[in-house]
Phi, psi and omega in degrees: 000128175279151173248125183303144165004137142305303166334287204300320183304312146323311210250340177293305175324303187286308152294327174292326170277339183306311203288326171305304221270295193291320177302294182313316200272007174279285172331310183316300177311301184326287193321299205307305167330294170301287217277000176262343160292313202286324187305342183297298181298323198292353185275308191288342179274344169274318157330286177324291172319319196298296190340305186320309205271015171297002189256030171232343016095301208253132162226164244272138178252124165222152183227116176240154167328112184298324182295002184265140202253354178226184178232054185290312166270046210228142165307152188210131176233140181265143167161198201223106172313082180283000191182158196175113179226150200211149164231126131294110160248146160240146191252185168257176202088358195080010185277144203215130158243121136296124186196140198194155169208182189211128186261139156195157196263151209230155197264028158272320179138344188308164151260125185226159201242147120259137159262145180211118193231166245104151163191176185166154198262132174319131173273209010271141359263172185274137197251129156081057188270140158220135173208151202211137175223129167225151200241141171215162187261131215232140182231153207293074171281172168287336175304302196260042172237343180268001167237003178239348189301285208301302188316317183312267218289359189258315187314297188303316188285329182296328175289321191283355170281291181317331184280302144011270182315290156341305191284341175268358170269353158286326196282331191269343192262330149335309194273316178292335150291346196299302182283003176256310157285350149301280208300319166321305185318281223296289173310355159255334159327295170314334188295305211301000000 
């Protein structure tokens, strides 16, 4: 008995990883498919827990001109940041691009996108300034639930600490007025 070619040996190996392969990316597609649905939902039910508590939650968001030393012109939205990237190039001369976005829940409950664009050359003073925000209201897809989950769930924990905090240094200030506009009552009682 002859044993084949190497070649043949290659190339039967090699159909065989092709059909191994074309099986794996069908299985692959499947997963991707099931897990970019269920993280779609799993976004939209945290949104959903969140919405109630935003006015305790939502705070003032601005995206201003980085050469600007104040935010008289700067974008300004109330909401919770959920996810943010951003790019910096510098060319030479000093030419600077910027580009960027920011998903955030806006303090009605939207889900909203800001894009963000610019460039301009380093001063002083700073020369050939363009700078752009733009806003849009975004529903909850499997893509962009598949670039935004985790980031979404690390942001929202980081607002829900903060509000935390907030909220027991008011509850304590609270209490303390409370306990003041008692002692009004109970020394204007007496007066009466």
């Amino acid at each position: 008995m002859t044993s084949p070619p190497a070649a043949l040996k290659v190339l039967d190996t090699f159909l065989r990883g092709l059909q191994r392969l074309s099986t794996l990316a069908d299985d692959l597609a499947s997963l991707e498919e099931e897990v970019a649905g269920h993280e779609a939902e799993a976004l939209e039910r945290v949104l959903e827990q969140v919405r109630p508590l935003l006015p305790r939650l939502a705070r003032p968001v601005v995206v201003r001109e980085p050469w600007r030393a104040d935010d008289t012109e700067a974008h300004r939205v109330e909401g919770v940041v959920l996810a943010q990237n951003f790019q910096q190039d510098r060319a030479a001369g000093g030419r600077i691009s910027h580009r960027g976005d920011m998903l955030l829940l806006d303090a009605e409950g939207a889900l909203v996108e800001l894009t963000v664009s610019g460039s301009w050359t380093e001063g002083p003073p700073v020369t050939g300034a363009t700078w752009r925000v733009e806003s849009h209201a975004r529903a909850i897809t499997p893509a962009l639930a598949r670039r935004a989950l985790r980031p979404a769930l690390t942001g929202l924990l980081e607002a829900v600490r903060e509000a935390i905090v907030r909220g027991r240094a008011d509850h304590s200030e609270l209490e303390r007025r409370l306990a003041l506009l008692r002692e009004v009552d109970e020394v204007l009682g007496r007066g009466a």
